[in-house]
MINUVO-751557 format. One record per atom (N, C-alpha, C): residue in one letter; x, y, z. Coordinates in steps of 0.02 Angstrom, whole numbers, plus 50000, padded with zeros to 5 digits. Layout:
<nodes>
AXYZ...
</nodes>
This chain:
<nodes>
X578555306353777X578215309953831X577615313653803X576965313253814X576375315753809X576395322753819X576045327753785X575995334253781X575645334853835X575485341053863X575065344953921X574285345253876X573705344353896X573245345753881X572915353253867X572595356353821X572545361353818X572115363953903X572145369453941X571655370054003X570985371353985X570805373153917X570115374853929X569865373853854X569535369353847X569245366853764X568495372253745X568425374253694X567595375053676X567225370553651X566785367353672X566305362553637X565535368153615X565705368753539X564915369953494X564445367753479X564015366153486X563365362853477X562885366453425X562435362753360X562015366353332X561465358653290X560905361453319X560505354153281X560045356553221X559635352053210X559085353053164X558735350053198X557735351953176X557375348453189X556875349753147X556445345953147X555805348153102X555235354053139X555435355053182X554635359053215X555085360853282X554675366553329X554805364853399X554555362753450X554135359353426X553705353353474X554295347753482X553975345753555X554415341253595X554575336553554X555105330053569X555425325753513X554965321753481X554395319453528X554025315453485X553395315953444X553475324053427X552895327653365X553705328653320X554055331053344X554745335953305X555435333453330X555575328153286X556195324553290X556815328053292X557435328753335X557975329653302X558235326253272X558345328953209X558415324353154X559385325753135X559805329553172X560395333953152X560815336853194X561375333453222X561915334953256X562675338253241X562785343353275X563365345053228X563805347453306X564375345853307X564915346253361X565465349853337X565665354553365X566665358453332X566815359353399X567395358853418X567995360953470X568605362553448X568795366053512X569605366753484X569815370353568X570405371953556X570495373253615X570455383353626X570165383153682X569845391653671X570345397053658X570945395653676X571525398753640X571875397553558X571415395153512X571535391953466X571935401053413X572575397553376X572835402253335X572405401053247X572295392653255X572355391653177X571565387653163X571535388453090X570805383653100X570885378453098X571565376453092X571855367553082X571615364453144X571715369153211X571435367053274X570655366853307X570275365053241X569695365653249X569295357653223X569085354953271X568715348853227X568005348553238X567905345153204X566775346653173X566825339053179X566305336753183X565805330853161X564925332253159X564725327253143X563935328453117X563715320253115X562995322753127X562645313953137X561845315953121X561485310653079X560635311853063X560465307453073X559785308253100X559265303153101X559025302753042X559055294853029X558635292952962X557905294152975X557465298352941X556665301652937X556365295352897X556585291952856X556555288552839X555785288952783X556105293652764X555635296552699X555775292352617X555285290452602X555515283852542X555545290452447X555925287452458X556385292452381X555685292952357X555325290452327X554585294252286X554365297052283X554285300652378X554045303552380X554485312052395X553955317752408X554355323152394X554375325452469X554705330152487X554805333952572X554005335252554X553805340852538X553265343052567X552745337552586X552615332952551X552025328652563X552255324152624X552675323052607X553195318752665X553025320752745X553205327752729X553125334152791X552415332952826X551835332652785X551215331352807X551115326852815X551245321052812X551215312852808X551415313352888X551995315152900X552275313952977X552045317753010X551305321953008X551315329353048X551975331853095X552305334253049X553035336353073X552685347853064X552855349753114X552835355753112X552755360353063X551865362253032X551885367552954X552155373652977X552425377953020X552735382753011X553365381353019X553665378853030X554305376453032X554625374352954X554165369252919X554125367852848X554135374852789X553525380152808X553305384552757X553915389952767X554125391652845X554705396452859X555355396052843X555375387952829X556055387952841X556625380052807X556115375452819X556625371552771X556175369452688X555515373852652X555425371452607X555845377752580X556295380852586X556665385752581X557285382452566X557515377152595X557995371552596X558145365452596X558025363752549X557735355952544X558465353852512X558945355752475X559245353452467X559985350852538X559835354452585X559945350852645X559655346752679X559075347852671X558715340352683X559045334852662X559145337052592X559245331052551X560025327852578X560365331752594X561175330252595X561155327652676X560565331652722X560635326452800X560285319952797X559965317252735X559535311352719X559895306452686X560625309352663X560905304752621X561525301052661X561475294152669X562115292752703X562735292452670X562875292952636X563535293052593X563735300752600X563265305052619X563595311452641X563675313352711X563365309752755X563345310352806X563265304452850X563615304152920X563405297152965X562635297852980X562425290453001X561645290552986X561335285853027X561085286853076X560685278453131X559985279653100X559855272853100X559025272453116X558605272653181X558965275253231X558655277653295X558815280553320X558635284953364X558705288253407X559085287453458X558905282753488X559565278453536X560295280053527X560285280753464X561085278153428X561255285453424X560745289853392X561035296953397X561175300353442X560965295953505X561185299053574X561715297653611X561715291053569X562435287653602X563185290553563X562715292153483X563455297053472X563675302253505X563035305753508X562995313953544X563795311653629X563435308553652X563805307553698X564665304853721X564485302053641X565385297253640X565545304653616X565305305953563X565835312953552X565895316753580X565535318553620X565685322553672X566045320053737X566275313753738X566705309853787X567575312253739X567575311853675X567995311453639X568425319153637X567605324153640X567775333053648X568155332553707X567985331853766X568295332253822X568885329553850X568965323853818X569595321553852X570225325753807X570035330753766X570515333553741X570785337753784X570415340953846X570595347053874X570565344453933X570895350553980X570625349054062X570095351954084X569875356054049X569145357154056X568515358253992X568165360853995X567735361753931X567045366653955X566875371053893X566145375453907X565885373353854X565325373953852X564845373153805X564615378153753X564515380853705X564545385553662X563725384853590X563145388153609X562785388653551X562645395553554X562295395353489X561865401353473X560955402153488X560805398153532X560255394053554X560175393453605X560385394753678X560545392353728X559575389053769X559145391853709X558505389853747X558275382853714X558625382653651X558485376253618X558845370553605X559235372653573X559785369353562X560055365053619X560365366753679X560445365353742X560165360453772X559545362153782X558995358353800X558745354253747X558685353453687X558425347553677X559065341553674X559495343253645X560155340053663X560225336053728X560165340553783X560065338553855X559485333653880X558935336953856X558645330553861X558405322853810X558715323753762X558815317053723X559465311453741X559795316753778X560485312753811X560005310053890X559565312953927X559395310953985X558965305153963X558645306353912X558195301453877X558395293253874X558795294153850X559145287253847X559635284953926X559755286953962X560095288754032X560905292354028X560825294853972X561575296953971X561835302254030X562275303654036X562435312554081X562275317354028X561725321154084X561545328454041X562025332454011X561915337653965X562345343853929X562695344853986X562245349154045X562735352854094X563175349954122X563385343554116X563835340754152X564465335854085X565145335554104X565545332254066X565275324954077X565535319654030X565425313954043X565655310754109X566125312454116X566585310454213X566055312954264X565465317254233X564965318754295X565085328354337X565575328954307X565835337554330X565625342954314X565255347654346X564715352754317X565215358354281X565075360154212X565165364254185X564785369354154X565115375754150X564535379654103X564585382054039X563845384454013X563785387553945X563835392753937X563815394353869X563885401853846X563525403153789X563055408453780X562905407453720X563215414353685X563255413453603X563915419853597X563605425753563X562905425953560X562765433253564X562745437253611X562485434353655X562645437053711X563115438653736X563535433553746X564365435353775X564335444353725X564425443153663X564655448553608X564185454453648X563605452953646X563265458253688X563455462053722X563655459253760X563935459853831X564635465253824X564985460153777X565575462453782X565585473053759X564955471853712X564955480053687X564275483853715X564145480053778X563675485353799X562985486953765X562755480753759X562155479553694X561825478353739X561225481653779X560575475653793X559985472653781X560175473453705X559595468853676X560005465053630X560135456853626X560695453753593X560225451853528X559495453553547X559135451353480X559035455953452X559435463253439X559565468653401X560025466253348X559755463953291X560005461353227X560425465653202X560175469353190X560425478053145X560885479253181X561045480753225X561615481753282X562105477053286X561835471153321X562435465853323X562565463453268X562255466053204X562755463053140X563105468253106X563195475153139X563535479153120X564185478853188X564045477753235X564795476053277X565005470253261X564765464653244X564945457853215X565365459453164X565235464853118X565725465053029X566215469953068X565965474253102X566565477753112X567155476153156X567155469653213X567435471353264X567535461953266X567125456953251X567265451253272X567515445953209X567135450553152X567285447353085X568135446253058X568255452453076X568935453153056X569375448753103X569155446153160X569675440353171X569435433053206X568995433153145X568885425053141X569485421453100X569695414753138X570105412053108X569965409153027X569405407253004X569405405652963X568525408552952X568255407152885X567525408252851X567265400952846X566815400952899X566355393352869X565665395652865X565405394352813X564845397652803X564065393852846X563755397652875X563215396052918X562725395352870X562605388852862X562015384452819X561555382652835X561675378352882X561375376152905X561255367552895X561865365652868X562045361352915X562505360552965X562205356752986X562315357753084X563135356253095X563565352353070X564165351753080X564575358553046X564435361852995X564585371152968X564395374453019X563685375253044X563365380153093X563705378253150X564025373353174X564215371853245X565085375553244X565365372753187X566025378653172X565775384753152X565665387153129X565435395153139X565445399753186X565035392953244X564805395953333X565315397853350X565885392153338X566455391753368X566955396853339X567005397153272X567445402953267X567345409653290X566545412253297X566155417053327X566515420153376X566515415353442X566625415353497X567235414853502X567725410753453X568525410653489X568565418253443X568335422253393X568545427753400X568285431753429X567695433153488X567475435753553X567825437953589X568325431453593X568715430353667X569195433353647X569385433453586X570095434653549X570155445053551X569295446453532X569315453153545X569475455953628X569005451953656X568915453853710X569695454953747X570235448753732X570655449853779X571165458153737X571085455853655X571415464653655X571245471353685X570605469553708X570365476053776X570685475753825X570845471653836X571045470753925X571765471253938
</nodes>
């Protein structure tokens, strides 16, 4: 006899891209997915995956020149990933990571896995730290190809997001969630202490997408010891 489905799953979302110009100056090049079910006790009940577009940068040459070769975004480059190249290197390598040569295909994963997130639960929310980017470009690289948008499950059923500074915001009466100094002093004091587990936010996108997720299931986890 088949178990009961959990009622309510979290699906995390967190990408990479080179720039934030639209997809075809600034590729998403970096998918990263975690769920579990929003009542989760353990981190065993937590699963990740991750997917890259091959950039298809030829070993000789180096990121930076590379970077200019594709006019791929210079502040994006100088701020932030010639800072990190050795993730570059590890979302470029397929033996460390799944890997299409198109776009197409990275959308078609985006979407099976997220057919795969959902049928775990009877329902599902959506969960970044991004809700202006992340979201949306996701959303529309899935419309791109004709898939069903973010806001909706694959069966077509409108669901909603959350993004979890805000929620946290919220929850302590913050109204500015882009108060760093602040929300990372209620974060150590109040949400840190009951995260199920430490995955460190790297930035790659399948780590950063569990992170979201432990974030938020200990949000919820605070929130309900208030109530």
């Amino acid at each position: 006899m088949s178990s009961k489905k959990p009622e309510l799953g979290v699906i995390a979302i967190d990408i990479e891209k080179t720039g934030c110009r639209d997809e075809n100056d600034d590729p998403m090049f970096a998918v990263g997915i975690a769920t579990a079910p929003i009542d989760a006790t353990s981190i065993d009940q937590v699963f990740s995956f991750s997917v890259a577009l091959n950039l298809q940068k030829p070993e000789s040459m180096n990121w930076s020149d590379f970077w200019k070769e594709k006019g791929y975004e210079e502040r994006c480059w100088d701020e932030f990933w010639s800072k990190n190249e050795n993730i570059l290197d590890l979302l470029q390598d397929p033996i460390r990571i799944l890997q299409y040569d198109s776009r197409e295909l990275v959308a078609l994963w985006i979407n099976n896995t997220l057919m795969v997130c959902e049928r775990m639960y009877e329902k599902t929310i959506v969960v970044t730290d991004t809700t202006l980017f992340d979201t949306v470009c996701v959303g529309s690289e899935l419309k791109r190809y004709n898939f069903i948008p973010l806001n909706f499950t694959r069966k077509g059923e409108y669901r909603s997001g959350v993004e979890v500074d805000s929620y946290i915001a919220g929850l302590f009466k913050i109204s500015d969630p882009c108060d760093w100094k602040l929300m990372g002093d209620v974060n150590q004091k109040y949400i840190d202490p009951l995260l199920l587990g430490k995955v460190e936010h790297d930035h790659h996108p399948e780590n950063d997408a569990k992170s979201i997720l432990l974030k938020y299931l200990a949000a919820i986890s605070y929130a309900k010891q208030k109530n």
